[in-house]
Structure formats: structure tokens, C-alpha cells
C-alpha positions in Angstrom: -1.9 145.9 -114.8 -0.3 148.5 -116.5 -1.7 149.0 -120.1 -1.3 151.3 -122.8 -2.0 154.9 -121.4 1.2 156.1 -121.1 1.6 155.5 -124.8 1.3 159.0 -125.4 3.1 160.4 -129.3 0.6 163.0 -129.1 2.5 165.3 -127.2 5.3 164.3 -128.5 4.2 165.6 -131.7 3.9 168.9 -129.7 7.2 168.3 -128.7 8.6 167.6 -132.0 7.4 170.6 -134.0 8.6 173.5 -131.2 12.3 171.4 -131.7 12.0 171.7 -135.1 11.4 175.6 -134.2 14.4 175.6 -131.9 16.7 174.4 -134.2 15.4 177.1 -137.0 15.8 180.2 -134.9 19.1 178.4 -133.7 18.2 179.1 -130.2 20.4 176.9 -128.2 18.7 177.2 -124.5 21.5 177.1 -121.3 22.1 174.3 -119.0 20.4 174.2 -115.9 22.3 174.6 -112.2 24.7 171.7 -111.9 22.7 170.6 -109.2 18.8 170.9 -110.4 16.9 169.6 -113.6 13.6 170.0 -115.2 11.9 166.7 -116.4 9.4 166.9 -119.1 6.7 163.8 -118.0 3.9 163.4 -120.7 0.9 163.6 -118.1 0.5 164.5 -114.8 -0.8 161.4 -112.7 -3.9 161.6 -110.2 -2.3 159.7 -107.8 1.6 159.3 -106.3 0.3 155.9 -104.4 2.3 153.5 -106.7 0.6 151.0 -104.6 -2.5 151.4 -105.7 -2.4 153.0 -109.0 -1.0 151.9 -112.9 -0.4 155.4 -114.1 3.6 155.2 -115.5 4.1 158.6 -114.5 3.6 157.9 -110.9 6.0 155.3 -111.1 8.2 157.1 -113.3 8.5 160.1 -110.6 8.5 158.4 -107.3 10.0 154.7 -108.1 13.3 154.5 -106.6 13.6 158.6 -105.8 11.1 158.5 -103.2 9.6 155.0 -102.1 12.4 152.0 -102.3 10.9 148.1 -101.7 12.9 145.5 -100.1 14.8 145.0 -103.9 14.7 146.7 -106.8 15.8 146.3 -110.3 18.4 148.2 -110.7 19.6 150.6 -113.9 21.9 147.6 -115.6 18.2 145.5 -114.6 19.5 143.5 -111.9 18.0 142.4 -109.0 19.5 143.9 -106.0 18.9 144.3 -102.1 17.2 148.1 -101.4 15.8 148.1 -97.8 16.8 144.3 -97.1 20.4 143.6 -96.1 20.5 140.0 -97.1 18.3 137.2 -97.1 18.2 133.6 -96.4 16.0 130.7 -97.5 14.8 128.0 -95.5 16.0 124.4 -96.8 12.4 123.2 -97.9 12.1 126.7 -99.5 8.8 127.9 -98.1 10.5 130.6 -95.9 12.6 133.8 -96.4 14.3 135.5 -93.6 15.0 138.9 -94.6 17.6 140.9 -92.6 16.9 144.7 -92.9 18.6 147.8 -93.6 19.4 149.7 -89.7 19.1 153.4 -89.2 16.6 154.2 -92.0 13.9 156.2 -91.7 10.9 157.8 -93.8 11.2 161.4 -94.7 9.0 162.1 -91.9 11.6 160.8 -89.4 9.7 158.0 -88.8 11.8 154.5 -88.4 11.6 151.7 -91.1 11.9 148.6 -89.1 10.3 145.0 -89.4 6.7 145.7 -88.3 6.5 148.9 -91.1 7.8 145.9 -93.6 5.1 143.6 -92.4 2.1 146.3 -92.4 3.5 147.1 -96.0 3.3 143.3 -97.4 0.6 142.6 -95.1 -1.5 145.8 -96.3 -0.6 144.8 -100.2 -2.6 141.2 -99.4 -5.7 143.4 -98.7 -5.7 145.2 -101.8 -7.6 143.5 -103.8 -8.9 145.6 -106.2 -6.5 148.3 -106.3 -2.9 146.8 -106.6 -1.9 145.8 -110.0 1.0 143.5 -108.7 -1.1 141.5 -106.0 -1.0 138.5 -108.6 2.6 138.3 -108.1 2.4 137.1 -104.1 0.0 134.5 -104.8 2.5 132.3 -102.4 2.4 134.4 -100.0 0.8 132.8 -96.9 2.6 134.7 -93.8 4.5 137.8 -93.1 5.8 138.6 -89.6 8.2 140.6 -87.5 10.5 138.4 -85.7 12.4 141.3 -84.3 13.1 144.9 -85.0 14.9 144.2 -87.9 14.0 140.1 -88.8 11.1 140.2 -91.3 9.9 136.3 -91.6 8.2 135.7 -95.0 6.2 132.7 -95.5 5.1 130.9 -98.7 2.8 127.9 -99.6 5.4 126.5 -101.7 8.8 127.9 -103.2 8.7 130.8 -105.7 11.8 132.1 -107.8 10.5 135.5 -108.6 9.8 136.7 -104.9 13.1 139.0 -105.2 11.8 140.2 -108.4 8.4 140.6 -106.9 9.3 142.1 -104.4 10.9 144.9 -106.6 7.6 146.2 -108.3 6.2 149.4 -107.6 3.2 147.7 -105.9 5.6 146.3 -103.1 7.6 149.7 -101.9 7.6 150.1 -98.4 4.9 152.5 -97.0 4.1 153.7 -93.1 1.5 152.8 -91.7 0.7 156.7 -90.5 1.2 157.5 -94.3 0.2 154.8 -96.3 -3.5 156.4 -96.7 -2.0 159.8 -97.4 0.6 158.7 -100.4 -2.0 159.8 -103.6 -1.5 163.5 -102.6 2.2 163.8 -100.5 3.7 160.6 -101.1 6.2 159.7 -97.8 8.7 157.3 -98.6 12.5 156.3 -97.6 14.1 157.6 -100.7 16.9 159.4 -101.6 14.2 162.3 -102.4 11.2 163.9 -101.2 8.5 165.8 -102.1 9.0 169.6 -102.0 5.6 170.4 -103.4 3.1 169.4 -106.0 1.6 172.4 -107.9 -1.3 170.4 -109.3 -1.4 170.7 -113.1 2.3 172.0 -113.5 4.5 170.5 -111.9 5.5 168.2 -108.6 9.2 169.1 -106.9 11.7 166.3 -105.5 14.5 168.1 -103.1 17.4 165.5 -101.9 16.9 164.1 -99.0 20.5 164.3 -97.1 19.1 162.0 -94.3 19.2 159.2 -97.0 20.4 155.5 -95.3 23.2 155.4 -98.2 26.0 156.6 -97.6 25.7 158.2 -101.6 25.3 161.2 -101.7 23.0 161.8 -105.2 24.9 165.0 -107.6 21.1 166.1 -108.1 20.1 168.4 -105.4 16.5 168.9 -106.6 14.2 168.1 -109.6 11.7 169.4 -111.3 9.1 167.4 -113.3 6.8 169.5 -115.3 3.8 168.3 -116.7 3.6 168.5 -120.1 0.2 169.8 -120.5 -0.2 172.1 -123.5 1.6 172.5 -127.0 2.0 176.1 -126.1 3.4 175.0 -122.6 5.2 172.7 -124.3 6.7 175.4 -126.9 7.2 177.9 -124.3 9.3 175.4 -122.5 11.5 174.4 -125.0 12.4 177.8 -126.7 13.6 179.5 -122.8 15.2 176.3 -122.1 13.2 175.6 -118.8 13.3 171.6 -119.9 16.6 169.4 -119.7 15.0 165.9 -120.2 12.0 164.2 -121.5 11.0 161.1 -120.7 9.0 158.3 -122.6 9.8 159.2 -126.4 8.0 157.1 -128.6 8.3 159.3 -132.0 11.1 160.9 -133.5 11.8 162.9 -136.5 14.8 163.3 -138.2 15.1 167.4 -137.1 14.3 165.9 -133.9 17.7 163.9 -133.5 19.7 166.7 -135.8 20.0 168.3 -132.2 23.6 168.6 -131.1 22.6 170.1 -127.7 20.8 166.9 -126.5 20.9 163.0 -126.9 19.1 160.3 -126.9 19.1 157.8 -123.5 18.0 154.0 -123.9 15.1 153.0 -121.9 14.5 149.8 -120.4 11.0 149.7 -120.2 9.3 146.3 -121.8 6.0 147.8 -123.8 4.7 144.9 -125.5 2.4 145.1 -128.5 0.2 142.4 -129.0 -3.2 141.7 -130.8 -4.9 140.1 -127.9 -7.4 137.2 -128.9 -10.0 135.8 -127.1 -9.4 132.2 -127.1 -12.5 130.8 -126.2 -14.8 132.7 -129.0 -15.3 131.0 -132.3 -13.6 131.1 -134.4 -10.2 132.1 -132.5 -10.5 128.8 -130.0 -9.0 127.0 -133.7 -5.5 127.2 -132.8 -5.2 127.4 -137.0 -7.0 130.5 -136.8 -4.7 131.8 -134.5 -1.8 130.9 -136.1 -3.4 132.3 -139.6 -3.7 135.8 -137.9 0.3 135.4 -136.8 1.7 134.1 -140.6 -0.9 137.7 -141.3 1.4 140.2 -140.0 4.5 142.2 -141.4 5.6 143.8 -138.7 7.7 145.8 -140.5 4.1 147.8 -141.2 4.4 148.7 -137.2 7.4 150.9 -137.5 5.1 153.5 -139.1 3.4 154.2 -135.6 6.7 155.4 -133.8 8.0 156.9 -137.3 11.5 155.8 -139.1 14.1 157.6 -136.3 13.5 154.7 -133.9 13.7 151.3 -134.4 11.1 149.0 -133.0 12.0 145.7 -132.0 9.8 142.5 -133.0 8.7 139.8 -130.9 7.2 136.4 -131.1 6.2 135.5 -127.8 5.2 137.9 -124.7 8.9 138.5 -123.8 11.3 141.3 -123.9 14.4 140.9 -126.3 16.2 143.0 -123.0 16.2 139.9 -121.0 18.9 137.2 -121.1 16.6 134.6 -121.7 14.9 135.9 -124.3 14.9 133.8 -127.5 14.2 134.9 -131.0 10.6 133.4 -131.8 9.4 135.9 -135.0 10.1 133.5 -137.5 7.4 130.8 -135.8 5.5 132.6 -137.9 7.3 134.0 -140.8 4.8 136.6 -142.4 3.1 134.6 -145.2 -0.3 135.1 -146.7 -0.5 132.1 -148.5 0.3 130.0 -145.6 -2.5 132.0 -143.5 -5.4 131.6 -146.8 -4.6 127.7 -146.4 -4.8 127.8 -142.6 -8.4 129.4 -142.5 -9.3 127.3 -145.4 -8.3 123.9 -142.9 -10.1 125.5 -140.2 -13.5 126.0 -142.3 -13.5 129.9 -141.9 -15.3 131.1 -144.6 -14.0 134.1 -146.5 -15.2 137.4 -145.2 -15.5 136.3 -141.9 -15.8 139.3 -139.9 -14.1 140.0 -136.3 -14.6 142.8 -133.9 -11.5 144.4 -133.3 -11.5 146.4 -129.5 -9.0 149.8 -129.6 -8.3 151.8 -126.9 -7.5 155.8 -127.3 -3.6 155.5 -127.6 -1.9 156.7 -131.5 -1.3 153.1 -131.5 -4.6 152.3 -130.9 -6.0 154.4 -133.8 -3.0 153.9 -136.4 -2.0 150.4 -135.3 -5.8 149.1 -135.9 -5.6 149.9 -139.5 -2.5 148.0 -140.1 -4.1 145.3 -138.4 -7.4 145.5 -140.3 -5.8 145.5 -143.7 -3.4 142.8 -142.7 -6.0 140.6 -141.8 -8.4 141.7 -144.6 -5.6 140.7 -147.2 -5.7 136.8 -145.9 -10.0 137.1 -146.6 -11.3 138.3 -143.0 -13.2 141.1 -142.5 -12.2 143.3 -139.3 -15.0 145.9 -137.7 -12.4 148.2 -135.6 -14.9 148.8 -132.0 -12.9 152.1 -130.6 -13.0 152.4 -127.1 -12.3 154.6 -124.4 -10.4 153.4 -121.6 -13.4 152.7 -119.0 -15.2 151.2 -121.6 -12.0 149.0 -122.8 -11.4 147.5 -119.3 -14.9 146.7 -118.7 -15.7 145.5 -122.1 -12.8 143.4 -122.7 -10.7 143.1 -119.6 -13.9 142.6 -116.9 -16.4 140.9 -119.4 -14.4 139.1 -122.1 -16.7 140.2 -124.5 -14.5 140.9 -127.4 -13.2 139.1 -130.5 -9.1 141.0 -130.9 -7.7 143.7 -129.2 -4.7 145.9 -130.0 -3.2 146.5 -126.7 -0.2 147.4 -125.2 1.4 145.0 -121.9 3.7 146.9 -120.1 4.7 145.3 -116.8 8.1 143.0 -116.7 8.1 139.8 -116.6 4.5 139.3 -117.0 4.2 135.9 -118.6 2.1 134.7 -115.4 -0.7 136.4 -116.4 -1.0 133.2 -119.1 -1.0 130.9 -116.3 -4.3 132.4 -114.8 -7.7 130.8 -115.7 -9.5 134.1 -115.0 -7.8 136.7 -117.6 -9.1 138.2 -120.0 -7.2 135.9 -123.1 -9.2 133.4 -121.9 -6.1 130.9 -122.5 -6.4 128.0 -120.5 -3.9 125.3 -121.3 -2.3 122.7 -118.5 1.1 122.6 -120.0 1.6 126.2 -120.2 0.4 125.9 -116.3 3.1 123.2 -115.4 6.0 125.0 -116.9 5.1 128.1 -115.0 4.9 126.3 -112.0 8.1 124.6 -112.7 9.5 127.9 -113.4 8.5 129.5 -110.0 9.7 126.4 -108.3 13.2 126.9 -110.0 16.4 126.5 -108.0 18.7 128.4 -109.6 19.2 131.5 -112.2 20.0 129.3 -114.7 17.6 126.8 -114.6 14.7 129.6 -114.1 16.2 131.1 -117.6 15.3 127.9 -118.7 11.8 127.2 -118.1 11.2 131.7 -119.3 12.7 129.8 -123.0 10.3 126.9 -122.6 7.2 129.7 -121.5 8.0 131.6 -124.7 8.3 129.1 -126.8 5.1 127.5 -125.3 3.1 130.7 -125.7 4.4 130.8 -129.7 3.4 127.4 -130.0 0.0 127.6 -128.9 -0.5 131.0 -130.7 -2.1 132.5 -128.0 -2.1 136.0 -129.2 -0.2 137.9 -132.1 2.7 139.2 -130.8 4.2 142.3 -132.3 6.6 145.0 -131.4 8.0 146.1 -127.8 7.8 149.9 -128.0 10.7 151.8 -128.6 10.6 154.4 -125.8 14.1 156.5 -125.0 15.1 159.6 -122.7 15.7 162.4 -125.0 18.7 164.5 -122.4 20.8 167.5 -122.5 23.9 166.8 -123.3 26.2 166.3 -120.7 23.8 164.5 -118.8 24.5 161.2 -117.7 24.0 158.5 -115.2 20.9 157.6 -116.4 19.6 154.2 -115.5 19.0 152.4 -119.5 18.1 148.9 -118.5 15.4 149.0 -115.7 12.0 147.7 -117.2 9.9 149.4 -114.2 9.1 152.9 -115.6 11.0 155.7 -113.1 13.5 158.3 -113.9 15.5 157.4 -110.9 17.8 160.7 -110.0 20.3 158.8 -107.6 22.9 158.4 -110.4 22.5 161.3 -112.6 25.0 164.3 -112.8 26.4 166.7 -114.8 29.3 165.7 -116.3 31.9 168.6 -117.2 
């Protein structure tokens, strides 16, 4: 699971003050060769595996530029075939033939085929402990090749979401004379490859012009530079060496007076929540629960990313990007006096204190006083724990020892996780179980949009957590830049479609 540390402002205050400094020596920096860009990424990941590692920069370099699964979610956010051809379902639903791409190979010349596909599903099974996504093939019983390009999946019972699963980062297709090597030179099928990675500068993508598709991507090579330093960051910007930054979460209103770049929309489904453990007294009272929801004005939140950017609310774990999203804030319309009355039902004396867990993101430390003085204003006391990231997974996410937590959620489509009896919400509640299973089971697009409205509208009902904001992250791009994909929810600055336009 993908949490919270690539919420990273901080450097985008960097950022923001040496634009400010552009704009008043009126340096205007040149555009880059037609055919190469330099991508500012916030920080530089330790691993490329996206296999076996959460960091959102490894994802947002190599996702779709250098490893491709059998799907992927496209830039509009649509499912779409990648390495698989086509697929077809048997009538009982339990097994997927998939027909794969011919005459692709890995940038090491290497053939993709049906037995790399199988060591690639069949090696993600095994990970137990280091693939965030392994959750998602919980159906998974079987995967075999039936020829050289016939991959036979099969499944304990039907699942709906084995295209989208199939799309995550944690499913790309990987060689087996490779796979162990990815962290350091990542191998893939993509329409790029590594060049090099100067470790603690930069890593370099150079197209690769063997590519299956017949495409062939404007971008010749990119750069992404690791943003490491406010001086780096400064020097950057004022010589023009940058043409793109990726995951803004902070704007100012210098920042946007910049006529020589624009913002790009992001796709990316960052979903602020105060997590509460539902099993710890006084939280397992579903009116305490819904007290701490009627408590917040999320208006308050907006103050984290500053007044350029507007942050969406949310009442249920569920971005407002999808189709079937449906508008649950008002559930809970922000309401003190409803919240006092609540607590006073549920026997929770005033001055009640609860531990609040933070981890070391800007939301983290200016979110949690917004939530403490929320919370204080309906009579509980909050004690804000900060926490470093080591200690926040083993604390809360391992142990369960916590009371609330303001966290981040950043993978798509990640309502399952309510479904599970061992996480760390410690939510537990049959009907929520039965829709998911319905859900999975679902025949059709439309009727699995229907059971996502009845999951969100459970999870509001049952007040499992206190749902917030989904962060407001954008592209900030040179102008002239387009072809940028705005509606993907996996983080990747995919290069295949981007180009100068004249």
C-alpha cells in the first residue's frame, strides 16, 4: 500500500520561491530540444522494482515508459489491453484466456511470450511481503502457459476487477533473467529504457525504437532530475534545465502568474482520511464515529495545499474522478451541535482524550492541528503522537495500537481493503463483506458501477473513518507541452504521448 510519502509541499515550497525569483528578474528560460525533456520528480526513489516497492516516484518514472502489464489504465483512465491482445472468459467465469501481443521483446532482446507472463503472475503470488498489490489476486488459483502465446488464468470464483488488477504497477511484466535485477536497471518492454541512473541526480529514459507499437513516441529521451536541494532546485529553474514538474500539491498565486508554463490535471486518487480504529473504545460506538464526521469543515483542509488549488471533498473512500462516484459529504453535513448530542448519546464524557498518530508529510503536521481543534471544539481532547514513517507502519499499520490517524490512501480503487478482517481500521462488518463480494462477482460495467455506489454509501453509513479531501496534485509544464495523460489514477508520467506542439 501506497501511503502518504510522496506527499511532498516541502520542496515545492523550494520550488515556489526560486519561480517567484524567475518571474522578478523576468528570466524566461528556452525550450528544450523538440525531442528531450527534463522532469523535475520530488525524490529520488531507492528502488525502480515497481513490483516490490510503494515509492510514487518509481512508478511515476517507469510505469507505462518502461515496464507495461497485460492492461493498463490508460491517460482518459480506461482500462485497455497493453501486452494482452484480447481475452476471453470461460462461461462459469473462473477462467481467463489471454491471447498475447507477438513479436515483443524486453529491452534486452529477450522475447515476452506466455511462460515470461506466467513467471511474472506466478512470481507476484510469492511476494508476500513485498508487493503492495498481492491483495488484489486473492482469486487467483492457477496461471499457466498453454502455448507460446495462450496464457490460461485461473480463479477460485469470478472477479470483475482482474483487468483492473492486472493494470497496477505490482503486475507489469518482468523476465525472469531480470526480475531480481529491476531495483537498480529496471528491464522492461516499454516504449523506453534506461540510459543511466546517476544516483542522487538524475535517472535517463532514451526511446526504445524496437517498441511492439507501431507508435513511434515524439520524445526521443527524458530526463528526470531529482529534486534534491532548494539550491539545485533554484539553479535549475533560473537556467531553464527543468520543463516539467510533477506532483504539485501547493501553489501560489506568482506561482500560476507564469505565462511560460501551465498547469496539467492529474489523475492520481490521494485520499485524506482520519483513520479510526474501530475496535478501541470509544470509536467501536458508531455515534462516536459519526460525531467525529458532523466535526469537520473541510473547508479548513484547503489551507494545507494553499488557495491556488482547489481540493476536492469526499464522503466515502472514493474518488470523485470515477463514474461511479456519488456525492456522500453531506451524510455528514459539518455540525457541532449534532456531534455534542452524538457523544452525549454515546456516554463520552467531555474531555475525553484520543491519541492522534501523524506521520512526517506537511499534511501530517498541518492537517493534525485542524483535526485536533475540530475535534476539541465538539468537547474531546486530541494528544497529536507524531511519528516517523517506520514507526507509523509498525505502530499503527502492523500492531493496531492507535486511537485516529491522519493519513493519506493513495492506491485506485482501493475500497477492498474494507473488506479485509486483518487491516489496520479494524472494520469488520458482514454487509460491507457481501457487497464487495457481489461487486467482484459483477457481470457487467454497469452493474459493477452499481455495487462501487452501494460500497460508498455502505462505508458512509457505517462511518468507518472520516473522510476528507482527495489531494489536488497537477503537472506544472512548459507551455507548449502537451499530450500529457490527466486521468490515470496510477502515479507515472508516461512519455508515449507527449510532444511539442508548434
Amino acid at each position: 500500500m501506497d501511503i502518504g510519502p510522496q506527499d511532498k509541499p516541502q520542496w515545492m515550497r523550494w520550488a515556489l520561491a526560486v519561480l517567484l525569483l524567475c518571474c522578478l528578474v523576468g528570466l524566461a528560460p528556452a525550450k528544450a530540444a523538440s525531442d528531450r525533456l527534463r522532469i523535475g520528480i520530488p525524490l529520488e526513489p531507492s528502488s525502480f522494482d515497481i513490483t516490490s516497492t510503494s515509492a510514487a516516484t518509481a512508478s511515476e518514472i517507469t510505469y507505462a515508459n518502461v515496464f507495461e502489464g497485460l492492461t493498463i489504465i490508460d491517460g482518459q483512465g480506461q482500462i485497455k489491453p497493453r501486452l494482452a491482445q484480447s481475452w476471453t472468459l470461460s462461461p462459469d467465469g473462473k477462467q481467463v484466456d489471454v491471447l498475447l501481443r507477438r513479436n515483443v521483446r524486453y529491452h534486452d532482446g529477450k522475447p515476452f511470450n506466455a511462460t515470461t507472463a506466467a513467471f511474472s503472475l506466478q512470481r507476484l503470488l510469492q511476494m508476500k511481503n513485498t508487493n503492495a498489490y498481492l491483495e488484489w489476486f486473492d482469486k487467483l488459483v492457477s496461471v499457466e502457459a498453454k502455448d507460446e502465446y495462450l496464457l490460461r488464468i485461473r480463479l477460485s470464483e469470478p472477479d470483475a476487477l482482474l483487468s483492473y488488477a492486472l493494470a497496477m504497477p505490482g503486475a507489469v511484466m518482468v523476465h525472469p533473467d531480470s526480475a531480481a535485477s529491476n531495483a537498480s536497471t529496471p528491464v522492461g518492454t516499454g516504449p523506453y529504457q534506461v540510459e543511466k541512473w546517476t544516483k542522487g541526480k538524475s535517472i535517463t529514459l532514451v526511446r526504445n525504437d524496437q517498441w511492439w507499437d507501431s507508435r513511434k513516441p515524439a520524445i526521443r529521451m527524458a530526463d528526470f532530475l531529482f529534486m534534491s536541494s532548494a539550491a539545485e532546485t533554484e539553479n535549475m529553474l533560473a537556467e531553464g534545465r527543468i520543463d516539467a514538474l510533477s506532483s504539485v500539491t501547493r501553489l501560489t498565486a506568482s506561482f500560476m502568474a507564469r505565462t511560460d508554463y501551465v498547469m496539467g490535471q492529474r489523475g492520481v486518487e490521494g485520499k485524506l482520511l482520519i483513520a479510526m480504529n474501530n475496535a478501541r473504545a470509544p470509536l467501536n460506538d458508531i455515534r462516536v464515529r459519526r460525531a467525529i464526521n458532523h466535526a469537520l469543515d473541510r473547508s479548513r483542509y484547503q489551507d494545507i495545499y494553499g488557495g491556488s488549488i482547489e481540493v476536492l471533498p469526499i464522503g466515502s473512500h472514493f474518488s470523485p474522478h470515477h463514474p461511479a462516484y456519488v456525492d456522500l459529504v453531506q451524510r455528514y453535513p459539518y455540525d457541532t451541535d449534532a456531534a455534542k448530542a452524538l457523544l452525549a448519546q454515546a456516554q463520552v464524557a467531555p474531555g475525553t482524550s484520543l491519541r492522534l498518530a501523524v506521520p512526517p508529510t506537511d499534511y501530517g503536521r498541518y492537517g493534525s492541528l485542524v483535526v485536533a481543534a475540530q475535534l476539541e471544539a465538539i468537547g474531546l481532547q486530541v494528544e497529536i503522537i507524531r511519528m516517523d514513517w517506520p514507526t507509523w507502519l509498525d505502530q499503527v499499520m502492523k500492531k493496531k495500537d492507535y486511537d485516529l490517524s491522519l493519513i493519506m490512501h493513495v492506491e485506485p480503487m482501493d475500497m477492498g481493503i474494507y473488506a479485509r478482517d486483518d487491516y489496520y481500521f479494524n472494520y469488520n462488518n458482514r454487509v460491507f463483506k457481501k457487497i464487495w463480494e457481489k461487486l467482484r462477482a459483477s457481470a457487467s460495467p454497469q452493474e459493477l458501477d452499481e455495487w462501487l455506489v452501494q460500497a460508498q454509501k455502505q462505508l458512509a453509513e457505517d462511518a468507518v473513518n472520516a473522510f476528507i479531501v482527495v489531494r489536488p496534485e497537477r503537472n506544472f509544464m512548459r507551455k507548449g507541452l502537451v499530450g500529457m495523460w490527466s486521468q490515470c489514477p496510477i502515479p507515472t508520467f508516461a512519455l508515449e504521448d507527449l510532444r511539442w506542439q508548434n
